[in-house]
C-alpha positions as CSV (number, residue, x, y, z in Angstrom):
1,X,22.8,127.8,38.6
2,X,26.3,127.1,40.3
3,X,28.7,128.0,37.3
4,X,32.5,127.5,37.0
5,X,34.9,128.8,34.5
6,X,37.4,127.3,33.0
7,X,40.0,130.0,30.9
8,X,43.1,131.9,30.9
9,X,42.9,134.2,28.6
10,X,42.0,138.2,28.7
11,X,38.9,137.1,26.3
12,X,37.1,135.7,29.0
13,X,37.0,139.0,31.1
14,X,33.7,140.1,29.7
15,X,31.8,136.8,30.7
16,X,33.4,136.8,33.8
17,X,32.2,140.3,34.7
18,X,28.8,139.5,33.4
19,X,28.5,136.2,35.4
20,X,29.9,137.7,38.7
21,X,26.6,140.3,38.8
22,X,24.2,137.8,37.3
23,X,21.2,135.6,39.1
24,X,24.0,133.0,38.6
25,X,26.4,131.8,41.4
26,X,30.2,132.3,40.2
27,X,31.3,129.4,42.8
28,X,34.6,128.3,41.1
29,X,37.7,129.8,38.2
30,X,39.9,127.2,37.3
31,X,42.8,128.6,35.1
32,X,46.3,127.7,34.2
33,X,49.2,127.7,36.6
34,X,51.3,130.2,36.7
35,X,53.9,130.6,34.7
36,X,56.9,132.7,34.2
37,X,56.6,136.1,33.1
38,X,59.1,139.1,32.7
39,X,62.6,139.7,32.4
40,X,63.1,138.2,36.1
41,X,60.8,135.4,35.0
42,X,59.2,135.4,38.3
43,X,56.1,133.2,38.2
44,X,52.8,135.3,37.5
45,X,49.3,134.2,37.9
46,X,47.0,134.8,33.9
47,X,44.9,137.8,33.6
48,X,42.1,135.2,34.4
49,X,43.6,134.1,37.9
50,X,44.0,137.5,38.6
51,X,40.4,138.8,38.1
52,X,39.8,135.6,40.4
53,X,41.7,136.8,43.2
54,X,40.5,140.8,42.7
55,X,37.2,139.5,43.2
56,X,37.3,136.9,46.2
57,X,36.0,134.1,43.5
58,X,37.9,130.5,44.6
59,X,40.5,130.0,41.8
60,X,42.2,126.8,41.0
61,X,44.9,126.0,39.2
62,X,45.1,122.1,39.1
63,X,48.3,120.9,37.2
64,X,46.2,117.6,36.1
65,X,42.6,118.0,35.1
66,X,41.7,114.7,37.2
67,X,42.5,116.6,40.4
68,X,39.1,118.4,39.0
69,X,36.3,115.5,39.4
70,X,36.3,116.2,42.9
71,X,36.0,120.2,42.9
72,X,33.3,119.8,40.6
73,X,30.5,117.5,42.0
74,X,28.3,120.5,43.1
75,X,28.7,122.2,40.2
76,X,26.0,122.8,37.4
77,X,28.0,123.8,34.6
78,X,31.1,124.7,33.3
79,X,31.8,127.4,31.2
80,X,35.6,127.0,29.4
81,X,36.9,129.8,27.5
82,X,40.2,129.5,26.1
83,X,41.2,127.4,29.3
84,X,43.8,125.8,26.6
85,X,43.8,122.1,28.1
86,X,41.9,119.1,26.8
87,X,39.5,117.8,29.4
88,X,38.9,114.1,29.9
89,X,35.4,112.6,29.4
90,X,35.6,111.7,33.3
91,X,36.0,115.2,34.0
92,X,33.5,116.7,31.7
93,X,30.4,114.4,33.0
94,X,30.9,115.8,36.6
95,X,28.8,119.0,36.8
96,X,25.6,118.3,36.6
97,X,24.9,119.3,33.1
98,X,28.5,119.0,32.1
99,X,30.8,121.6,30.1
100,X,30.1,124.2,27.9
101,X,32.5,125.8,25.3
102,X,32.5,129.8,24.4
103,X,34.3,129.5,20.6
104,X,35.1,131.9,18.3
105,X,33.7,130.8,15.1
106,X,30.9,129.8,13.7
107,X,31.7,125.8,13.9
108,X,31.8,123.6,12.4
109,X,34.0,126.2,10.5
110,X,37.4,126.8,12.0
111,X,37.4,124.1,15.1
112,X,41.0,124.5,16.8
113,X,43.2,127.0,18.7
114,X,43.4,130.0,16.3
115,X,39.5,130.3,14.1
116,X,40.3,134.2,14.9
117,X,43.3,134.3,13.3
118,X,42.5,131.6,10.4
119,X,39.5,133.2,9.3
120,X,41.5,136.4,8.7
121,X,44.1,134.5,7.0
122,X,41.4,132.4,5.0
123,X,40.2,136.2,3.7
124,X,36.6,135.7,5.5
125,X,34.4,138.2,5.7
126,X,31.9,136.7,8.5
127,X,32.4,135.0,11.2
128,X,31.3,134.8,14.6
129,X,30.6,133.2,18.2
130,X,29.3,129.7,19.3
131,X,28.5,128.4,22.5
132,X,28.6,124.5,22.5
133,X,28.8,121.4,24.4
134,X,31.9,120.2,24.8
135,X,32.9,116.4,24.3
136,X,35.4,113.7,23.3
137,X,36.4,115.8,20.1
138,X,38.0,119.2,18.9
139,X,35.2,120.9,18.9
140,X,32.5,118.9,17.9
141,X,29.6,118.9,20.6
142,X,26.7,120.1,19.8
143,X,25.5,123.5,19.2
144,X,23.7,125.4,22.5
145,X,23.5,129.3,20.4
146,X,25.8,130.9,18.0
147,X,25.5,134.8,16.8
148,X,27.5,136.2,13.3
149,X,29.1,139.2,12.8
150,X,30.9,140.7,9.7
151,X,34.5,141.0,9.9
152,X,35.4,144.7,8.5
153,X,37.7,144.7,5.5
154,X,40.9,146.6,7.4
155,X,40.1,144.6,11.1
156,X,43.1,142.6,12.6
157,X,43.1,139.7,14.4
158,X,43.0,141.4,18.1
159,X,40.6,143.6,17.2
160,X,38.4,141.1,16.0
161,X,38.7,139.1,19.0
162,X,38.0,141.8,21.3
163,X,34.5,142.2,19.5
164,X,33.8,138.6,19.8
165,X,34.5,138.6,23.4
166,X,32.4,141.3,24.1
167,X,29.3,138.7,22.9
168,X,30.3,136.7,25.0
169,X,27.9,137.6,28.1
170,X,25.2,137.9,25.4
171,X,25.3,133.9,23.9
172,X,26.5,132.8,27.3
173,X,23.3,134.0,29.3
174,X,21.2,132.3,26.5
175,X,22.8,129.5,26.6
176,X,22.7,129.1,30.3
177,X,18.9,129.0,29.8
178,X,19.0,126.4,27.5
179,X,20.9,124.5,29.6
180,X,18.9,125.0,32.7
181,X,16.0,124.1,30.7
182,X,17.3,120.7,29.9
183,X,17.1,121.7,26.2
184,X,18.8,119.1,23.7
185,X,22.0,121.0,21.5
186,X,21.6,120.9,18.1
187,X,24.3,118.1,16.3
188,X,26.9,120.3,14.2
189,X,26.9,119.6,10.3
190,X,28.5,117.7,8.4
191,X,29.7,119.8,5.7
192,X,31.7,122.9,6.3
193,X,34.3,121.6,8.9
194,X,37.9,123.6,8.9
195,X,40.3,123.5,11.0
196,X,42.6,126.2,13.1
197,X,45.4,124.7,14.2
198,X,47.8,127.5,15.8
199,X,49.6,130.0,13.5
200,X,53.6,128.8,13.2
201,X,56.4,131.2,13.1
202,X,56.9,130.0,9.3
203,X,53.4,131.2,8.3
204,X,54.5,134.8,9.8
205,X,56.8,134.9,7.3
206,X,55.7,137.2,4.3
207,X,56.0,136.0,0.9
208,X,56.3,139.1,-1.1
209,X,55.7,136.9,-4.0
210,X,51.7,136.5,-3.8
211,X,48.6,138.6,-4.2
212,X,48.7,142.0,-2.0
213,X,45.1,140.7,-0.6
214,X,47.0,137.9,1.0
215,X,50.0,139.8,2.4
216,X,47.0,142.2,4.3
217,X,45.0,139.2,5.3
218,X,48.7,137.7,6.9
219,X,50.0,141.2,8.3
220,X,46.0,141.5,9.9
């Protein structure tokens, strides 16, 4: 198949490297625009733009997601992973067999921009990946593959993250051939459903007054 991917994020380096020596075609990275970095705040392209460029993939980096329909109409799928921008229905019907969504969770549980870092917080001991189709909502499409893994007791949120990502070429490539066999996701539950909304500079903030459990599941 002819597969985009939509991210900006280090996380999506496995996938990437899996995808580019794959029986897939890796015609297209779309990624954030660059942005200032560093103390002269020179503008620098994400980690994501960069692999791009390092291995002659096209990159865009389109400062409205309607500048996408047109990029996209020989596209089969799209592949978003951590991209960080919410994509208009007009934009996800484009590819042939639309967008999929690499989270890490196992939704419904933790749908948002942080399920690493909230199921730490929440004191979980499982969690894991899910590849999904994306649609109108936060995280609600239906469910192409998900895989659990434990979290260990002493594991911080980067380290947990990095393990996730690293199953990423694994559910992907399934996924991918449930897609290309026209196979119909499976409607998340009803019950179950967090959410992980980004972690604020006032949760950082330790509270030396509650339980040492929760102090180590905030400092992790």
């Amino acid at each position: 198949m002819r597969v985009a991917v939509a991210a900006t994020p280090s996380v999506a380096l496995p996938t990437l490297d899996w995808l580019h020596t794959s029986e897939h075609e890796l015609s297209l990275v779309i990624t954030r625009p660059d942005r200032p970095a560093g103390r002269g705040r020179t503008l620098r392209g994400s980690v994501v733009a960069q692999w791009a460029q390092a291995h002659e993939v096209v990159v865009l980096k389109p400062e409205s997601s309607e500048a996408l329909v047109q990029k996209l109409l020989n596209v089969d799928v799209v592949i978003t992973i951590g991209y960080g921008v919410i994509l208009p229905i007009a934009v996800l019907s484009t590819p042939k067999f639309g967008f999929i969504n690499l989270h890490f969770s196992l939704l419904p549980s933790w749908r948002g921009a942080a399920p690493v870092q909230r199921a730490i917080l929440h004191g979980d001991t499982t969690s894991g990946v899910t590849v999904f189709a994306l649609d109108a909502g936060m995280d609600t499409g239906p469910i192409y593959v998900s895989q659990q893994m434990m979290i260990e007791p002493d594991e911080n949120a980067a380290h947990l993250l990095e393990r996730m990502a690293a199953l990423g070429p694994t559910v992907v490539a399934k996924a991918l051939d449930l897609v290309s066999q026209e196979f119909a996701p499976v409607p998340q539950r009803a019950e179950g459903v967090s959410y992980a909304p980004k972690i604020t500079k006032d949760e950082a903030k330790i509270n030396w007054g509650v339980s040492a459990t929760s102090i180590d599941c905030q400092v992790r």
